[in-house]
N, C-alpha and C positions, 0 to 999 in steps of 0.2 A: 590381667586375666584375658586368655585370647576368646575370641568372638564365639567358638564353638561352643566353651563352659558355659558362656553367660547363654546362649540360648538353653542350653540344657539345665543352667541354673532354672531361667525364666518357665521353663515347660514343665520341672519339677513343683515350682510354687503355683504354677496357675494350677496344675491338678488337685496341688493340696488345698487351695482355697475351695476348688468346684467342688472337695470332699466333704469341709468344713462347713460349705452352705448346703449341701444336700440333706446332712447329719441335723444343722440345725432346723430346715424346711421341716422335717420328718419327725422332729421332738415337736416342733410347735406343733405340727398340724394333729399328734398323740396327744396334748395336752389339753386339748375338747373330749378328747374319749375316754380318759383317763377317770377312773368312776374309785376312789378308796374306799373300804368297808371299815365303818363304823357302831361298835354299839351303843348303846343311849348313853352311858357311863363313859366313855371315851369322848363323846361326842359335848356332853358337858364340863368334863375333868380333866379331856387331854388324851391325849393319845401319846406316852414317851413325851409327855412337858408339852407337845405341840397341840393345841385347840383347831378345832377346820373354820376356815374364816365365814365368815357373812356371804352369800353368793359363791359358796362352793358347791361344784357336784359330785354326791358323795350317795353311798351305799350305805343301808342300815340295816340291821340284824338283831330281832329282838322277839319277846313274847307280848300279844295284845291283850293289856289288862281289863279286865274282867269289871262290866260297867262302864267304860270308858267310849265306847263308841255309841257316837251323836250322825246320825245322821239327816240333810238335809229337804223337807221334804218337800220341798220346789224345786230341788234340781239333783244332780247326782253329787253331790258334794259331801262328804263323810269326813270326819276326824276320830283319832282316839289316839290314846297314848301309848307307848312301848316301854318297855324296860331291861332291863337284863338282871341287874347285881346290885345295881344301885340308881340314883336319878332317874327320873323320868324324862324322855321326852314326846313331844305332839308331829304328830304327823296329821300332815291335810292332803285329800285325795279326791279327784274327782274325777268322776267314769266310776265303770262297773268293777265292783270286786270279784274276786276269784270265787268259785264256787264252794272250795275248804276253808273262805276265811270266816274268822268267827273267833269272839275274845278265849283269852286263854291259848290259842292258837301262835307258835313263831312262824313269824314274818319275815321276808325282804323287801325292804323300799327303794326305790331309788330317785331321786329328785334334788333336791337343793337347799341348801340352809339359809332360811331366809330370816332369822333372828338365832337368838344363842339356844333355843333349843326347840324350834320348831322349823319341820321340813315340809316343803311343800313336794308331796310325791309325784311322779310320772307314770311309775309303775309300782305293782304291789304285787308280790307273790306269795302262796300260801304254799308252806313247806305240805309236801302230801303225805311224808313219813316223820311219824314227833319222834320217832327214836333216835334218827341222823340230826346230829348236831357241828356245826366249825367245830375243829379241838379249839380252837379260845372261848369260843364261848361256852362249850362244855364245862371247861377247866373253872369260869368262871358261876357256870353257876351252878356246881356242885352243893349240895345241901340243902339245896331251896326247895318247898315241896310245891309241886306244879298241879293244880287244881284243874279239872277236866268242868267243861263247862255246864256238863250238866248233872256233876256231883253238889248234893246241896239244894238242887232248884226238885230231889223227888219224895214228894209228898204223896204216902198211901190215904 
């Protein structure tokens, strides 16, 4: 091979490797921001066979059951459960909730799975319209009748 090709070989592969590393630089440094949405039924049962591991950051998507929020009264610290279709799970949150939240209410959290079914949140937000729903989770929870929180609690 005369001298010409191999430099042109060589300036061909150094670019494709500077391409190869920028590409990987660029996934790694996306896979801290990288947040999947999970419902409470996926997030115990799987999501397509795959479970989210221990120490994932992950998104959830559900309604706050009714009775279920405990909160603590030495500091801002709140729990309660979510659900969708099926299973429960616990979410932990500390700071101030959103003005709209309140059980019976769908939710999004975002924070981390720190056991198989309880998250510990960063943020929490409260849907401001209960009509808009994901289509997956619409789809799923078709049927279900959704109790307004202050149906039941009015006594003439």
């Amino acid at each position: 091979m005369n001298p010409r090709r191999q430099r042109r070989l060589a300036a061909v592969a150094g670019a494709g490797l500077l391409i190869v590393g920028a590409v990987t630089l660029m996934l790694f440094a996306l896979n801290d921001n990288i947040d999947l949405f999970y419902t409470p039924s996926e997030i115990v049962e799987g999501k397509d066979g795959v479970k989210p591991s221990v120490g994932q950051r992950l998104r959830i998507g559900g309604m706050v059951v009714p009775g279920s929020v405990s909160r603590d009264s030495e500091s801002l610290q709140v729990s309660f459960t979510l659900v969708d279709t099926g299973p429960a799970v616990e979410v932990r949150y500390a700071g101030i909730l959103p003005d709209l939240f309140r059980e019976g209410q769908g939710i999004v959290a975002t924070g981390m799975l720190v056991d198989a079914n309880v998250i510990e949140a960063e943020e929490v937000l409260a849907k401001h319209d209960e009509e808009y729903m994901p289509p997956e989770l619409a789809e799923k929870m078709k049927g279900i009748k959704h109790v307004k929180p202050n149906e039941g609690n009015n006594q003439s």
